[in-house]
C-alpha positions in Angstrom: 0.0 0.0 0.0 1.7 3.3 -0.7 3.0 5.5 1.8 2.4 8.7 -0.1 -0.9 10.1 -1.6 -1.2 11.0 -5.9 0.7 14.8 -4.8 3.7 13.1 -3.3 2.1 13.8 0.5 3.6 11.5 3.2 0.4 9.6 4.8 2.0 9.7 8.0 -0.4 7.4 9.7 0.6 4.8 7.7 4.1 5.0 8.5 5.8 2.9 11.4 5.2 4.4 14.8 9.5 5.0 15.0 8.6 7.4 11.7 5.7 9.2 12.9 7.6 10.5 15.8 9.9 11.5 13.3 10.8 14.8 11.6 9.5 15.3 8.2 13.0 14.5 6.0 12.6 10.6 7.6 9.4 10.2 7.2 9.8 11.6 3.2 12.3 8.9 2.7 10.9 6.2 3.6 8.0 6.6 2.2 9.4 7.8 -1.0 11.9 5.0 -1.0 9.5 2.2 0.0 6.8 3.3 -2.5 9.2 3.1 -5.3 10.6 -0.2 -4.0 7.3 -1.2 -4.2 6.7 -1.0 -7.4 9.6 -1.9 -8.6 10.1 -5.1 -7.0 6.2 -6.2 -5.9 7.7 -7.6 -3.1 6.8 -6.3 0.6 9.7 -7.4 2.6 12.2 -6.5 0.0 10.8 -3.2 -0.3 10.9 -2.6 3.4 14.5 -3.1 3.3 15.4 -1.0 0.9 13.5 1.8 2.7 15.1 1.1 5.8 18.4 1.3 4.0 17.7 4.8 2.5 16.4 5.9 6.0 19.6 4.7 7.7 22.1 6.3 5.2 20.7 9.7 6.1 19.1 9.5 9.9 20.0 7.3 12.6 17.9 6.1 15.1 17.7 7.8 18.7 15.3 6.1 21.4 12.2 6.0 20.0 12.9 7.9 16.9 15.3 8.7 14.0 17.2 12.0 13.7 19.3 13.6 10.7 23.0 12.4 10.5 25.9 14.9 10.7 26.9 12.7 7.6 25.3 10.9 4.8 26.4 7.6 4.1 25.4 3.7 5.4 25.3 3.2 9.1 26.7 -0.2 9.1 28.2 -3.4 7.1 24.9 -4.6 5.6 23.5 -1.0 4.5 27.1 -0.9 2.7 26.5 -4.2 1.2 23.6 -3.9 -0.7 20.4 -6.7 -1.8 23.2 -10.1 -2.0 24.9 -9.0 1.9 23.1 -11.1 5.0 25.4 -9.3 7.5 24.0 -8.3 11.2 22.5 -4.9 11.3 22.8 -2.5 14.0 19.7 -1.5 14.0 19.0 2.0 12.7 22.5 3.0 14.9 25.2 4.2 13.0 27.8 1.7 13.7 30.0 4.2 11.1 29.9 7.1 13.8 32.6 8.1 15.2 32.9 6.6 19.1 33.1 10.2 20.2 29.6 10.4 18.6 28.3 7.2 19.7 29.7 7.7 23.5 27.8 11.5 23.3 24.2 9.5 22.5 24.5 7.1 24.7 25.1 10.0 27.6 22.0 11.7 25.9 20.3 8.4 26.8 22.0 7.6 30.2 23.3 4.6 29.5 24.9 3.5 32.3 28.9 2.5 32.4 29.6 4.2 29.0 32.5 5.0 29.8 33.7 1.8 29.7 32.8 0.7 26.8 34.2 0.5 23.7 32.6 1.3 19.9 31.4 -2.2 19.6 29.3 -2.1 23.5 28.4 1.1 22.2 26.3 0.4 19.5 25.0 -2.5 21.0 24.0 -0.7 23.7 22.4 1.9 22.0 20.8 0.2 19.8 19.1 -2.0 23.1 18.1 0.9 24.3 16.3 2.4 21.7 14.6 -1.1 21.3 13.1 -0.5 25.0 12.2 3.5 24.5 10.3 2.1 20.9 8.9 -0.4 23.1 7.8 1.9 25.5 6.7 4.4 23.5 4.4 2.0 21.7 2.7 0.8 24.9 1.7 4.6 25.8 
């Protein structure tokens, strides 16, 4: 089902709850992306993923939400890789940011023992925690 009306409009009701908390840009490319995927491929799943992928090259996600990058580009080893790549994804984190980055979001989200951790605890970290705040945020 498309995500955007005959004008190009975002139906933002339509869009995963993660994107509807999101600012305008996200919720654009996804819906853009996974409209076109769509149609191009006539396949659901496959079309998700390939909105996903657009989504993570130019937002990350924080918490319940996704916010711009600083930079464009993939945010980890299976957004690189493209439709033939089964590698683990980080889960809208940007594995790619710098540790400086990642250790700065993870004190926005007071996550304990940071400091401690290296890139790799980072994004895992990170990206459990914004798997509980989507949770949450679903359940309000």
């Amino acid at each position: 089902m498309p995500k955007t009306d005959k004008n190009g409009n975002v139906k933002v009701d339509e869009l995963p709850s993660t994107l509807q908390r999101s600012d305008k840009k996200a919720q654009e490319t996804f819906a853009k992306a996974l409209d076109s995927a769509e149609e191009q491929y006539g396949d659901e799943e496959r079309a998700h993923r390939v909105a996903y992928d657009a989504l993570k090259h130019t937002h990350e996600k924080v918490g319940d939400h996704w916010e711009p990058k600083d930079e464009s580009g993939p945010s980890d080893e299976q957004a690189e890789g493209g439709k033939n790549t089964s590698r683990d994804t980080a889960g809208g984190v940007d594995a790619n940011a710098s540790k400086e980055h990642l250790y700065d979001l993870a004190q926005e989200m007071d996550i304990p023992d940071r400091s401690n951790m290296d890139k790799d605890e980072l994004v895992e970290a990170l990206q459990r925690a914004n798997e509980r705040e989507t949770r949450e945020a679903r359940e309000d």
